[in-house]
N, CA, C and O atoms as a Tripos MOL2 file, in Angstrom:
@<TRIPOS>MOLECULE
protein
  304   303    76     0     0
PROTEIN
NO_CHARGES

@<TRIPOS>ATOM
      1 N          -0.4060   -8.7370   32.3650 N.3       1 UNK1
      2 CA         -0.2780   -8.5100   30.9440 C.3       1 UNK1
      3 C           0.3470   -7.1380   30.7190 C.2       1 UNK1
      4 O          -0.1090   -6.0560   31.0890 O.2       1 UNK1
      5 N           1.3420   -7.3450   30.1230 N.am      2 UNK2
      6 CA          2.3130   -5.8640   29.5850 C.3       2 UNK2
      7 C           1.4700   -4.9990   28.4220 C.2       2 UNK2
      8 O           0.7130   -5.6680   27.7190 O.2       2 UNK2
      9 N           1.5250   -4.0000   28.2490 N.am      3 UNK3
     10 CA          0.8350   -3.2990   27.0120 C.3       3 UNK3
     11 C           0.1920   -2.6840   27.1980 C.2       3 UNK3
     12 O           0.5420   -2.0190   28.1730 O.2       3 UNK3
     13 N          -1.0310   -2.3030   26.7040 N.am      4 UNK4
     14 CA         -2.8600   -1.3870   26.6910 C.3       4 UNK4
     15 C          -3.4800   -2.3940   27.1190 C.2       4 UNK4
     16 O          -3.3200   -3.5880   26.8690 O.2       4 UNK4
     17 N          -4.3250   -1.7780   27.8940 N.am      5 UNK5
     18 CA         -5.4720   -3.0000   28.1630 C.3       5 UNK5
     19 C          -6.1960   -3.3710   26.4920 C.2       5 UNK5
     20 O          -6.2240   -2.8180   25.3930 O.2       5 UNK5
     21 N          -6.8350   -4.9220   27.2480 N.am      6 UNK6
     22 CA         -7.5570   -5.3310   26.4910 C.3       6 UNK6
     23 C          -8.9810   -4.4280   25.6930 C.2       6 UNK6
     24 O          -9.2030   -4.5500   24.4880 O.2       6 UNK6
     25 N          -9.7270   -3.6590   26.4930 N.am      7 UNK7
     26 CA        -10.3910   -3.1180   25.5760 C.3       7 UNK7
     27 C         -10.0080   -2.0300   25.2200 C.2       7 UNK7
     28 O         -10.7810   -1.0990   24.9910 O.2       7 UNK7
     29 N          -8.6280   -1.9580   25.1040 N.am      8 UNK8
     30 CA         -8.4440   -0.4460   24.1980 C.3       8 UNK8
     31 C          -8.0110   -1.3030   23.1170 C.2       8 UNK8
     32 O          -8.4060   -0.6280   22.1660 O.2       8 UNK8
     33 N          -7.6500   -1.9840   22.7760 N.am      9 UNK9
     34 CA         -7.2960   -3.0580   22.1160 C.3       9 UNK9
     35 C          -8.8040   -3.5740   21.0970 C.2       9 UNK9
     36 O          -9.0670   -3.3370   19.9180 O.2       9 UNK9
     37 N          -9.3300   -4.1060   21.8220 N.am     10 UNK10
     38 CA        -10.8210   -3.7920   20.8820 C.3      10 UNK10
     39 C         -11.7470   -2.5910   20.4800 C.2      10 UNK10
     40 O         -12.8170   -2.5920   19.8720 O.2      10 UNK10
     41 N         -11.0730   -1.6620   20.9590 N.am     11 UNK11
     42 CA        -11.9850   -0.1090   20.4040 C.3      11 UNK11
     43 C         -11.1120    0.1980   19.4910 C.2      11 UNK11
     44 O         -11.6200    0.7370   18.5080 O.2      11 UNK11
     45 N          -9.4700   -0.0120   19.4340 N.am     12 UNK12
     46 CA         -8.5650    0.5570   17.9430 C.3      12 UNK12
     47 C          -8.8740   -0.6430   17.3740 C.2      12 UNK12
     48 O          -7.6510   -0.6760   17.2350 O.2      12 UNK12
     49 N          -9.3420   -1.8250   16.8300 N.am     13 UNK13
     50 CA         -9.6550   -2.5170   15.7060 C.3      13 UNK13
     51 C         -11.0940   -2.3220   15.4690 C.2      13 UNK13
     52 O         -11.4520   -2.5190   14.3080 O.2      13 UNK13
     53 N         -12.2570   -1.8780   16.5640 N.am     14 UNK14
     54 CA        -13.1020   -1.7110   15.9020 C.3      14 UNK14
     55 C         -13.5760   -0.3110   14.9370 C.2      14 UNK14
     56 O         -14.4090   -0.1070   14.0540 O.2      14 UNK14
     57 N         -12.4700    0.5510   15.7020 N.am     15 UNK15
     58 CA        -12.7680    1.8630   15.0510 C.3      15 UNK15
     59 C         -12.0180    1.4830   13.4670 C.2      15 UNK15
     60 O         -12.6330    1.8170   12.4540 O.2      15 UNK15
     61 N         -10.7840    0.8320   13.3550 N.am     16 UNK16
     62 CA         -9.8060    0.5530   12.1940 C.3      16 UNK16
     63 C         -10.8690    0.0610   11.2670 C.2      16 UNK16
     64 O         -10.9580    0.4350   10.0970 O.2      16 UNK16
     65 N         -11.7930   -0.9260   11.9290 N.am     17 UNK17
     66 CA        -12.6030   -1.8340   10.9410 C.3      17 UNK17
     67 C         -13.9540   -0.7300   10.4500 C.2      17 UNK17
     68 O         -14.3820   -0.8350    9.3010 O.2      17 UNK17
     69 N         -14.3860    0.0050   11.1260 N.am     18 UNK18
     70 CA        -15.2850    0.9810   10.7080 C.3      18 UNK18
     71 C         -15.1840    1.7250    9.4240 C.2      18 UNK18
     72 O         -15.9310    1.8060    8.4490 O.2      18 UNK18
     73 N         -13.7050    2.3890    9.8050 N.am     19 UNK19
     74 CA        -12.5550    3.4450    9.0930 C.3      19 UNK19
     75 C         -12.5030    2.6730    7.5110 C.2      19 UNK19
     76 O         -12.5710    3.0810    6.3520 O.2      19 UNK19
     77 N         -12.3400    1.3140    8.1850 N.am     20 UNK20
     78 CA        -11.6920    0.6460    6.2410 C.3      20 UNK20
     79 C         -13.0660    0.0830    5.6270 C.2      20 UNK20
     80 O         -13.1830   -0.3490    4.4800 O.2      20 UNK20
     81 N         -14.2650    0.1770    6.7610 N.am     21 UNK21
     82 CA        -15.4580   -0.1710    5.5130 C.3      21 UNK21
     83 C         -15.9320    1.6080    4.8090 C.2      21 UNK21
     84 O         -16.2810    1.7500    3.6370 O.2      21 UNK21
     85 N         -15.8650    2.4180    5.5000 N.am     22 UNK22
     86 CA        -16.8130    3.8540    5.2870 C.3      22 UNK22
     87 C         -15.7400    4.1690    3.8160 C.2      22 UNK22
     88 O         -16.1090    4.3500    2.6560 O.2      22 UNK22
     89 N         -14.3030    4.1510    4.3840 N.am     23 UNK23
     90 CA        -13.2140    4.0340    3.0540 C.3      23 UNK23
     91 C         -13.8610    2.9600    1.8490 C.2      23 UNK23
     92 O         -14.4210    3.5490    0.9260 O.2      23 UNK23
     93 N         -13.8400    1.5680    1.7730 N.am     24 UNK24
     94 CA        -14.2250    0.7080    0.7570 C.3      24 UNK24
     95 C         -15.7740    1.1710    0.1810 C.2      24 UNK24
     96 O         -16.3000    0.7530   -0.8510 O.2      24 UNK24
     97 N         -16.3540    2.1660    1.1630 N.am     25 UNK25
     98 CA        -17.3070    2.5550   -0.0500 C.3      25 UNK25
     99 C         -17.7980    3.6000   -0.8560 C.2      25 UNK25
    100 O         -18.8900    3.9620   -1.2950 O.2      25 UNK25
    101 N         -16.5000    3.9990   -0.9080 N.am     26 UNK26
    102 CA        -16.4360    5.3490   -1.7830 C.3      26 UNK26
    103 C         -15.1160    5.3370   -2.6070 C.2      26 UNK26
    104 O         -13.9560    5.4640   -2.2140 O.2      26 UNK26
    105 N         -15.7070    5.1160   -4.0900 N.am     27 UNK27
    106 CA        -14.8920    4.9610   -5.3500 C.3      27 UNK27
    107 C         -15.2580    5.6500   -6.1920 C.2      27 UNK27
    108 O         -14.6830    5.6080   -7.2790 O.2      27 UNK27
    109 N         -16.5950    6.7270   -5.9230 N.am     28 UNK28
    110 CA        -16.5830    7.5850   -7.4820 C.3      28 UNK28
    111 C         -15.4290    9.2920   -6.6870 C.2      28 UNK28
    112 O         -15.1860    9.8670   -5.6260 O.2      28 UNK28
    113 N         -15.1640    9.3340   -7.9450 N.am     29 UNK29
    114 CA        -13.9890   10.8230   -8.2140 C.3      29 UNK29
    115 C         -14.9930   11.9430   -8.0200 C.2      29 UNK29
    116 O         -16.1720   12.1880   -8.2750 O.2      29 UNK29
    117 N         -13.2390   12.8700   -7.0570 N.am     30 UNK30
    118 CA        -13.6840   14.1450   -5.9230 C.3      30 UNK30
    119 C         -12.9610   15.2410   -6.6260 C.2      30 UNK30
    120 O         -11.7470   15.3950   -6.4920 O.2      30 UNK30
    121 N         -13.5690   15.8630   -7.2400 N.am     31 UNK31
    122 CA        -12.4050   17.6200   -6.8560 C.3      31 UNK31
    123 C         -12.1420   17.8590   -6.3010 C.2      31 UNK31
    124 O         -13.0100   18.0900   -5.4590 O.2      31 UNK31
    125 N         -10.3490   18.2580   -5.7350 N.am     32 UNK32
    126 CA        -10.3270   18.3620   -4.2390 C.3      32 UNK32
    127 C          -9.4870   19.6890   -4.3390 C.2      32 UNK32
    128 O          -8.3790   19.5230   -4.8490 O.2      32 UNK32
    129 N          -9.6940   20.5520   -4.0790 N.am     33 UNK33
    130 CA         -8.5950   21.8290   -3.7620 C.3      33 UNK33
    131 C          -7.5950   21.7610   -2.9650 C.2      33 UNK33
    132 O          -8.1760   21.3380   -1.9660 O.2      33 UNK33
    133 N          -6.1810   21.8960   -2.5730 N.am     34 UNK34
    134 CA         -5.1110   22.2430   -1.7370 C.3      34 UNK34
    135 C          -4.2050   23.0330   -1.7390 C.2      34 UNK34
    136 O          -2.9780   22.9420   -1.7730 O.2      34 UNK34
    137 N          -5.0900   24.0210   -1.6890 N.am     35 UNK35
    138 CA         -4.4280   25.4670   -1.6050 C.3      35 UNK35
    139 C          -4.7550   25.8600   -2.7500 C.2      35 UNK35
    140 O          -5.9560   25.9160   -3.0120 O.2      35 UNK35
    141 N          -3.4610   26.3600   -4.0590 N.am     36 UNK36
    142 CA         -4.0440   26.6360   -5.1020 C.3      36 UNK36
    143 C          -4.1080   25.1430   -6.1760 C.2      36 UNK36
    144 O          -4.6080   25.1870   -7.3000 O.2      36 UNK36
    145 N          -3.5050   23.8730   -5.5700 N.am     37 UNK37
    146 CA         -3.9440   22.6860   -6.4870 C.3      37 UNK37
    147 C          -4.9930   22.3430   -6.4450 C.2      37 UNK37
    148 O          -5.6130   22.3080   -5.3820 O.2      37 UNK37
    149 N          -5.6630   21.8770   -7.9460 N.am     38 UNK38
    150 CA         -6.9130   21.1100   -7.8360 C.3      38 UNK38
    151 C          -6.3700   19.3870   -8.3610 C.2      38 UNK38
    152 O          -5.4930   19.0530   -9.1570 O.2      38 UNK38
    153 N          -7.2500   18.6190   -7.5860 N.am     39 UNK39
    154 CA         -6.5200   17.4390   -7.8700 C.3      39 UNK39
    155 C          -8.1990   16.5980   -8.4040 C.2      39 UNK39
    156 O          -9.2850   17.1410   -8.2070 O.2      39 UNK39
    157 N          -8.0810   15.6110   -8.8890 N.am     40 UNK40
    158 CA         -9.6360   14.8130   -9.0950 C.3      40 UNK40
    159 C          -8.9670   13.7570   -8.8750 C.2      40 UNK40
    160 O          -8.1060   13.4180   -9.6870 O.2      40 UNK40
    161 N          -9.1910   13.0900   -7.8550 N.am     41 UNK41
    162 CA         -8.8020   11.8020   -7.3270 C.3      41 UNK41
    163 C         -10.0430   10.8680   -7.1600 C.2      41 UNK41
    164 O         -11.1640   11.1990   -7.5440 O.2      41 UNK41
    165 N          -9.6820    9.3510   -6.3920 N.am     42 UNK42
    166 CA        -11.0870    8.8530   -5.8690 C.3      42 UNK42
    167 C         -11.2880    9.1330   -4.6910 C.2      42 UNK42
    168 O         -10.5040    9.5880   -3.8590 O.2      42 UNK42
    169 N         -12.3620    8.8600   -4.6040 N.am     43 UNK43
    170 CA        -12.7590    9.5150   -2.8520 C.3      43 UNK43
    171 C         -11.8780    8.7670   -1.7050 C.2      43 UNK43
    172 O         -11.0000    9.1730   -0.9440 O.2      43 UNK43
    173 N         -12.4850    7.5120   -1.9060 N.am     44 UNK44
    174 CA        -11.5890    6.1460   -1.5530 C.3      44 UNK44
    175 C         -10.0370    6.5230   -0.9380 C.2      44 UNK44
    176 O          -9.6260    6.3720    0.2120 O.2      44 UNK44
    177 N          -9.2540    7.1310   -2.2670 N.am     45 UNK45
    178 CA         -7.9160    7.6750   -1.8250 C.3      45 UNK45
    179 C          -7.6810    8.8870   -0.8300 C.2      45 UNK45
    180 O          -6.8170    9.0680    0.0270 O.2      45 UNK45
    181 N          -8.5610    9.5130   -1.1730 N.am     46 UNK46
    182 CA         -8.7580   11.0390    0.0770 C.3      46 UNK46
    183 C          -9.0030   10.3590    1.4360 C.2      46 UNK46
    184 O          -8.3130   10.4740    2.4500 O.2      46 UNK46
    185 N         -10.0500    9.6730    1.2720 N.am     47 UNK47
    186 CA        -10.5690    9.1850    3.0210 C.3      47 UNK47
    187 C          -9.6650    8.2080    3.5070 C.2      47 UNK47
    188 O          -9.7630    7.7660    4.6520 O.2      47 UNK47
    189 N          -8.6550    7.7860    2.5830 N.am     48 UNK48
    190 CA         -7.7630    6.9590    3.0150 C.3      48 UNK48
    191 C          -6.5960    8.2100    3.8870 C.2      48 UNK48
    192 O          -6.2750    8.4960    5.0400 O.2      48 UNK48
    193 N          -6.3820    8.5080    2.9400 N.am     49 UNK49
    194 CA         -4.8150    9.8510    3.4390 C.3      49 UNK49
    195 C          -5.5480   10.1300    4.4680 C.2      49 UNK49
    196 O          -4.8650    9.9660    5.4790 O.2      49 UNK49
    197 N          -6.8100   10.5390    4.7680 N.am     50 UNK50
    198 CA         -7.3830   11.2980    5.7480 C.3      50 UNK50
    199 C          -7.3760   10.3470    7.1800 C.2      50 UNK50
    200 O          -7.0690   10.8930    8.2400 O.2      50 UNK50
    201 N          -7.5990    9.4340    7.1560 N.am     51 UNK51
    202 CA         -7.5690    8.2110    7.8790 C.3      51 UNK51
    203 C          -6.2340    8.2150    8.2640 C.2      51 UNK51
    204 O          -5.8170    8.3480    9.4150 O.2      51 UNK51
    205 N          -5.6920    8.0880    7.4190 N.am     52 UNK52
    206 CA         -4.3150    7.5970    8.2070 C.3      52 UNK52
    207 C          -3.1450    8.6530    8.7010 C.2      52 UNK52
    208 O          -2.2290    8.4460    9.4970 O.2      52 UNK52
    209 N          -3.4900    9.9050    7.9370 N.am     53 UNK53
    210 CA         -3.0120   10.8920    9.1450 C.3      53 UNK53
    211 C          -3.3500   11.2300   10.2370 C.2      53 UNK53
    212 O          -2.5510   11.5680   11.1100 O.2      53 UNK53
    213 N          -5.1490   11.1800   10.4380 N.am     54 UNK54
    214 CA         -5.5520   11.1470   11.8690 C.3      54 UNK54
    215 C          -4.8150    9.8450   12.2710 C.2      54 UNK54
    216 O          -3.8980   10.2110   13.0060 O.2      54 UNK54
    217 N          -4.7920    8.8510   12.1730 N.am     55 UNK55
    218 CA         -3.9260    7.8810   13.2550 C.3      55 UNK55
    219 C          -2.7200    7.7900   13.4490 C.2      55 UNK55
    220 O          -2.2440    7.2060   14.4220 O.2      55 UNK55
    221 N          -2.1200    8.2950   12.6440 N.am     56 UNK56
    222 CA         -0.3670    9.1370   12.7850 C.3      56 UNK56
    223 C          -0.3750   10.0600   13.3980 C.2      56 UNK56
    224 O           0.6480   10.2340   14.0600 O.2      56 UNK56
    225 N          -1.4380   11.0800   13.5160 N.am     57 UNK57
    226 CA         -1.0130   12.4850   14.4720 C.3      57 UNK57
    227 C          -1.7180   12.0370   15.6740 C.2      57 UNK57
    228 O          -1.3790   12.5850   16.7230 O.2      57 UNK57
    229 N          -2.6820   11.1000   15.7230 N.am     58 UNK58
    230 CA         -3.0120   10.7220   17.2520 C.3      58 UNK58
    231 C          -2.0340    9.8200   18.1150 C.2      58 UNK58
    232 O          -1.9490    9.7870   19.3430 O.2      58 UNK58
    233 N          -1.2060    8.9830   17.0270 N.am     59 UNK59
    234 CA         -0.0770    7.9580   17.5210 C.3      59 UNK59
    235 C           1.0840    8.9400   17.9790 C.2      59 UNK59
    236 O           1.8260    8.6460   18.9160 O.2      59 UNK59
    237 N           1.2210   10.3880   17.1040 N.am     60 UNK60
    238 CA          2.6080   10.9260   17.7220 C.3      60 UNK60
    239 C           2.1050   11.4920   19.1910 C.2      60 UNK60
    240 O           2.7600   11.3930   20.2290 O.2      60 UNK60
    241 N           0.5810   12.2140   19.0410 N.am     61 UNK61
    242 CA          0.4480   12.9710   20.1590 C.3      61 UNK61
    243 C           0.4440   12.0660   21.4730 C.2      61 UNK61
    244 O           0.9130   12.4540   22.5420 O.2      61 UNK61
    245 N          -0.0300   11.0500   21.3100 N.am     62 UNK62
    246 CA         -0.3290    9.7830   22.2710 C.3      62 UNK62
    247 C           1.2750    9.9360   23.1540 C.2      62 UNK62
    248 O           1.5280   10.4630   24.2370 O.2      62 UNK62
    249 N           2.1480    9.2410   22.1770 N.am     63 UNK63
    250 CA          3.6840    9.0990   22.2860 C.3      63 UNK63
    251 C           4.1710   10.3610   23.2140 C.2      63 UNK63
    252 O           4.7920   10.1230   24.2500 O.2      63 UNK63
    253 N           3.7930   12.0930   22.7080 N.am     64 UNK64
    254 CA          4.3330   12.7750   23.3710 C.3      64 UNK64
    255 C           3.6500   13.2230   24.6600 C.2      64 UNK64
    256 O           4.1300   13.9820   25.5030 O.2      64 UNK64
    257 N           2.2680   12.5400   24.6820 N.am     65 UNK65
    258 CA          1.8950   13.0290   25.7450 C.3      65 UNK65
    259 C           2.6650   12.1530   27.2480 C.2      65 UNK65
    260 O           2.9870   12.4840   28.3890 O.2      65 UNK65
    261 N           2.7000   10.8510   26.3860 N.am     66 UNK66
    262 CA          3.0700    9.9070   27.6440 C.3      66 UNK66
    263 C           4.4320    9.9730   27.9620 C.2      66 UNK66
    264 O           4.6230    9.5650   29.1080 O.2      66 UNK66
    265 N           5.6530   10.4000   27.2750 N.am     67 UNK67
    266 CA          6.5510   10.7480   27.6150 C.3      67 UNK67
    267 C           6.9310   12.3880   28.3850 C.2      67 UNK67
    268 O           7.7860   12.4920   29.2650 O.2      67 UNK67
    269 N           6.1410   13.5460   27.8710 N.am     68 UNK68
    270 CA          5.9780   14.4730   29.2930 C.3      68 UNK68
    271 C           5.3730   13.9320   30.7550 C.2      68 UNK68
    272 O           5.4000   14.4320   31.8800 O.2      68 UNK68
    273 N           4.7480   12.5370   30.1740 N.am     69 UNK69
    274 CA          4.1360   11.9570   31.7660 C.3      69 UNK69
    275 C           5.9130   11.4870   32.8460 C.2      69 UNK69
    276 O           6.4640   11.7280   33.9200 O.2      69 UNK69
    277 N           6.0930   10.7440   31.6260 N.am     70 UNK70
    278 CA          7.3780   10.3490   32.0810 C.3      70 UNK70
    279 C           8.3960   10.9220   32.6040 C.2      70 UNK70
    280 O           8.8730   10.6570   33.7080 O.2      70 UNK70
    281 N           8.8570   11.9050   31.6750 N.am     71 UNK71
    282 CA          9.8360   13.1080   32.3010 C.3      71 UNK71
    283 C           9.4050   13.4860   33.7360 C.2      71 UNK71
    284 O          10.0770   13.2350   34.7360 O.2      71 UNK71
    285 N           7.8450   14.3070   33.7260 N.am     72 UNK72
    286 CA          7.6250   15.1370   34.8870 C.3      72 UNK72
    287 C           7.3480   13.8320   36.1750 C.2      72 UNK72
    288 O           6.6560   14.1600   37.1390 O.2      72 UNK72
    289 N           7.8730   12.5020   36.1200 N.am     73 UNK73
    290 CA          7.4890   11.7150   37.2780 C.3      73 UNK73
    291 C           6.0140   11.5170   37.4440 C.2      73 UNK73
    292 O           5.4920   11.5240   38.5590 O.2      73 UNK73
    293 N           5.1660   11.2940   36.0460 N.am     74 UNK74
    294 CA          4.0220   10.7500   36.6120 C.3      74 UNK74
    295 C           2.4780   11.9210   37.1420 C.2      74 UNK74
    296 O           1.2540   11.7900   37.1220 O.2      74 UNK74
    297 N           3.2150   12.7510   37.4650 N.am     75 UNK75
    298 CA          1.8620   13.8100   38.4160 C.3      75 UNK75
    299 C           1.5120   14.3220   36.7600 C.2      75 UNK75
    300 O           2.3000   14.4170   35.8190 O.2      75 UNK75
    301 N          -0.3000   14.6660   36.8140 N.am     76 UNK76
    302 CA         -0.7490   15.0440   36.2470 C.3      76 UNK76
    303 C          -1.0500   17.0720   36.0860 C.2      76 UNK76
    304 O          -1.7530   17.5210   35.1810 O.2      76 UNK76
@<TRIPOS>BOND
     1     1     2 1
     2     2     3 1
     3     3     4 2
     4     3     5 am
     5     5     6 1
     6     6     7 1
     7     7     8 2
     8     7     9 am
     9     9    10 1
    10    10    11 1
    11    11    12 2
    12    11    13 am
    13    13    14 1
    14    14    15 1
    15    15    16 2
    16    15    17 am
    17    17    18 1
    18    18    19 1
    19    19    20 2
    20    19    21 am
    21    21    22 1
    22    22    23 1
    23    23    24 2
    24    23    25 am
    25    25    26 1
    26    26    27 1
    27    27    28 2
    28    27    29 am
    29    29    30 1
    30    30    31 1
    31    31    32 2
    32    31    33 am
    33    33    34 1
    34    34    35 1
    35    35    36 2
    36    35    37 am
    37    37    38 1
    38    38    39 1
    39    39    40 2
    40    39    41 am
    41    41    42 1
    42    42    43 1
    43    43    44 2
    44    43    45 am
    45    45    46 1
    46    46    47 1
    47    47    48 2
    48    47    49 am
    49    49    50 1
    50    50    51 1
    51    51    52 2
    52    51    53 am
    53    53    54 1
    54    54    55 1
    55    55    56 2
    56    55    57 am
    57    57    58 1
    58    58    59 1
    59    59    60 2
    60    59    61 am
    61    61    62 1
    62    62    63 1
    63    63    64 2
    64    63    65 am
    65    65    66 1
    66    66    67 1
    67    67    68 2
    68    67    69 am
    69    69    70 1
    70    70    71 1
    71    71    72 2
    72    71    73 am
    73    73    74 1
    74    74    75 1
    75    75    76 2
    76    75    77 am
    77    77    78 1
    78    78    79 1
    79    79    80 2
    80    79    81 am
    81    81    82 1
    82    82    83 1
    83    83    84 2
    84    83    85 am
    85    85    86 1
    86    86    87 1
    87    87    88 2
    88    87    89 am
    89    89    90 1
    90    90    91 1
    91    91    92 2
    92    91    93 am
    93    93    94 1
    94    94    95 1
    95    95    96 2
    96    95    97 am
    97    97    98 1
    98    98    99 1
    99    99   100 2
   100    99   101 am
   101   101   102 1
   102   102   103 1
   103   103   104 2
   104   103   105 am
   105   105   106 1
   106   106   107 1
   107   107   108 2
   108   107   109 am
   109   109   110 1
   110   110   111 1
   111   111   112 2
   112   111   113 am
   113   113   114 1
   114   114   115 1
   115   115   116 2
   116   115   117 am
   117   117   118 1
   118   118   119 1
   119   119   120 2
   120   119   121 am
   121   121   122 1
   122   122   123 1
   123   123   124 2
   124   123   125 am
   125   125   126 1
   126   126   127 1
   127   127   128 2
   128   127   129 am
   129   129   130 1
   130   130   131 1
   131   131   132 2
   132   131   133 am
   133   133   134 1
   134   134   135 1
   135   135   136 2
   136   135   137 am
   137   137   138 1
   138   138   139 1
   139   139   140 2
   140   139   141 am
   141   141   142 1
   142   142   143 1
   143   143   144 2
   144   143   145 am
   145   145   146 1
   146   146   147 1
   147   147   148 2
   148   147   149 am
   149   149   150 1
   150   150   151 1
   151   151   152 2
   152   151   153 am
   153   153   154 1
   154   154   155 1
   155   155   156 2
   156   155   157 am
   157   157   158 1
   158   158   159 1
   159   159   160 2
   160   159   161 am
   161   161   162 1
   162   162   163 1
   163   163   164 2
   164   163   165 am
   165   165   166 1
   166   166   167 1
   167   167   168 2
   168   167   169 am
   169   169   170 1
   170   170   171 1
   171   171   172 2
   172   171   173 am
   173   173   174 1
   174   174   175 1
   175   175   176 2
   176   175   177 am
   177   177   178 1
   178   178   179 1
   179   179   180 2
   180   179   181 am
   181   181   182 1
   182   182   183 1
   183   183   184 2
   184   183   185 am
   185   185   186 1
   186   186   187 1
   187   187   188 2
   188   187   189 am
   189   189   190 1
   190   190   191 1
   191   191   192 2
   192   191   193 am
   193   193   194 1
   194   194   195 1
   195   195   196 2
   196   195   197 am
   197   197   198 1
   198   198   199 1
   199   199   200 2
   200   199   201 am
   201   201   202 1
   202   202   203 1
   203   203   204 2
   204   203   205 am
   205   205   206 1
   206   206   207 1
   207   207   208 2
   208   207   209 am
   209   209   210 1
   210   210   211 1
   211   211   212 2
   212   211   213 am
   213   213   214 1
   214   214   215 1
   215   215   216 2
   216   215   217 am
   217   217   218 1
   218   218   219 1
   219   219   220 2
   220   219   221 am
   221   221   222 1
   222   222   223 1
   223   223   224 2
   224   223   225 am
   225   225   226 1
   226   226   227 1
   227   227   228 2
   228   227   229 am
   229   229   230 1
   230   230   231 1
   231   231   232 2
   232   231   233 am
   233   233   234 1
   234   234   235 1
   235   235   236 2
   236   235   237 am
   237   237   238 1
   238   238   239 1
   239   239   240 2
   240   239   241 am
   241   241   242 1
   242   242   243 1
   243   243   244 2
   244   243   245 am
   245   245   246 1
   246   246   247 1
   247   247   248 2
   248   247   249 am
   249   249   250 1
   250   250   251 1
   251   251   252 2
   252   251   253 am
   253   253   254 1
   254   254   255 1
   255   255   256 2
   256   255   257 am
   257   257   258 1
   258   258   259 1
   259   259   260 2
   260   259   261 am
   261   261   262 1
   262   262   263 1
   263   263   264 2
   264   263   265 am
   265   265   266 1
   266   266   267 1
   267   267   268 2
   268   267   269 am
   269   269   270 1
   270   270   271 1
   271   271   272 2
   272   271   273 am
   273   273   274 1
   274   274   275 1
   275   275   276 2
   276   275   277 am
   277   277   278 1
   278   278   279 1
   279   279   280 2
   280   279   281 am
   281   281   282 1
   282   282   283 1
   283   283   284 2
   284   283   285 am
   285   285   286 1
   286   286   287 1
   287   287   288 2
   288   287   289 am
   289   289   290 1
   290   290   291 1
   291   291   292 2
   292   291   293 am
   293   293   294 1
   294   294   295 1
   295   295   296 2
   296   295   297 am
   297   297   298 1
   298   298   299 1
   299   299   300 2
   300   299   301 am
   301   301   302 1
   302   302   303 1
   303   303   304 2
@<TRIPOS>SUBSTRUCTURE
     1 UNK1         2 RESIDUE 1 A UNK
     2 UNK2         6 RESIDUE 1 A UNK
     3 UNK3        10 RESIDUE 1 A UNK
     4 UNK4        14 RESIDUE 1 A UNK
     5 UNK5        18 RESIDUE 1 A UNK
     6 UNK6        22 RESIDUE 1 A UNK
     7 UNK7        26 RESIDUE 1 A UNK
     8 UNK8        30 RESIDUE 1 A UNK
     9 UNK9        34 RESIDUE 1 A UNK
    10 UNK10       38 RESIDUE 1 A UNK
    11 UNK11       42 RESIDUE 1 A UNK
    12 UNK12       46 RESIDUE 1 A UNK
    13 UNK13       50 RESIDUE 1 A UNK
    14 UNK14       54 RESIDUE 1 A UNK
    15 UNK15       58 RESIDUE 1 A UNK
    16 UNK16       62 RESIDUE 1 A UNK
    17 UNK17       66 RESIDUE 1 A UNK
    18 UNK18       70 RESIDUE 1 A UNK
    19 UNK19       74 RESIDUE 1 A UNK
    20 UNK20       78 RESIDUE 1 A UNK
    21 UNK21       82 RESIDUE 1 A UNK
    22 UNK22       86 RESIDUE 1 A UNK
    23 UNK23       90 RESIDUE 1 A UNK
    24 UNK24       94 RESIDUE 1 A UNK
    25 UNK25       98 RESIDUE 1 A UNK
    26 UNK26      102 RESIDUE 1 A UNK
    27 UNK27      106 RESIDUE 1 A UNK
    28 UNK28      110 RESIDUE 1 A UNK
    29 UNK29      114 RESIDUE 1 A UNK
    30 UNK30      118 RESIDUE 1 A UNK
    31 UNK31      122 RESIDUE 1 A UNK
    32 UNK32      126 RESIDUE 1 A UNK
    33 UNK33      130 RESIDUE 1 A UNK
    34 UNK34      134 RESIDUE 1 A UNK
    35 UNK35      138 RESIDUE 1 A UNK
    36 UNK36      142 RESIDUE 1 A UNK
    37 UNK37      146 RESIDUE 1 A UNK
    38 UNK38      150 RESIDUE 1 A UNK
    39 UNK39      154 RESIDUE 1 A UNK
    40 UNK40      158 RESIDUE 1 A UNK
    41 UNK41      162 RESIDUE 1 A UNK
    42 UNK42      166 RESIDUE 1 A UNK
    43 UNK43      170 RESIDUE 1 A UNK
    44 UNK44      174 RESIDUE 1 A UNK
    45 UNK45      178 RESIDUE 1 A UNK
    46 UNK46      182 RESIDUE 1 A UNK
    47 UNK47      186 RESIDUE 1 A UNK
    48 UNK48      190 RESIDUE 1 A UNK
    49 UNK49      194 RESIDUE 1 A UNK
    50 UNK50      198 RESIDUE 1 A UNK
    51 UNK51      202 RESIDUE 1 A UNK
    52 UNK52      206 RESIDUE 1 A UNK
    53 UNK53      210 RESIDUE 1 A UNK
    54 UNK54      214 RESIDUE 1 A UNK
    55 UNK55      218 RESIDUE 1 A UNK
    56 UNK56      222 RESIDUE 1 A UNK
    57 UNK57      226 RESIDUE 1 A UNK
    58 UNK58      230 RESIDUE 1 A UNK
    59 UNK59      234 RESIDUE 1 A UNK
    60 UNK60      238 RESIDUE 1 A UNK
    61 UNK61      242 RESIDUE 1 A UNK
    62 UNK62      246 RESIDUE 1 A UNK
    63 UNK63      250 RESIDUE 1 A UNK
    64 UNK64      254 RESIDUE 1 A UNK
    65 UNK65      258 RESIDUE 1 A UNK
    66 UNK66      262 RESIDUE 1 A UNK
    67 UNK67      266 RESIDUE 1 A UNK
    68 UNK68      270 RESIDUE 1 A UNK
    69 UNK69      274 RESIDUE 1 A UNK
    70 UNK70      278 RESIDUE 1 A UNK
    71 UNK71      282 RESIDUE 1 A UNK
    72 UNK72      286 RESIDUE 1 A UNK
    73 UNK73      290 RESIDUE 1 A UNK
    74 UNK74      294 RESIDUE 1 A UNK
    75 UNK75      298 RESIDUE 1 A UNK
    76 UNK76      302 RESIDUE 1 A UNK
């Protein structure tokens, strides 16, 4: 079988499925500071952005780690 193994495969959908219930239960509104903006959003939307940049910056770092694997031939 080509790809990730199988249970890495079931630990990123079970963590995904965790991620989108702890998200679905938070809908009352956050003050949120960023920098000098204040924003009042729903929570829901924060833990979402928050969510899905951790799995974008873990997907790029993933990507660059395994391609310095590649370049340097493999040795750790």
């Amino acid at each position: 079988m080509t790809g990730p193994p199988r249970y890495k495969l079931i630990i990123a959908i079970v963590i995904s499925a965790l991620g989108a219930i702890i998200v679905l239960q938070n809908f009352q509104s956050v003050d949120t500071m960023v920098f000098f903006w204040r924003m009042t959003l729903p929570h829901i939307a924060l833990l979402g952005i928050v969510f899905g940049c951790g799995i974008a910056l873990g997907s790029v770092l993933t990507v660059m780690w395994y391609r310095r694997q590649w370049v340097s031939g493999g040795a750790t």
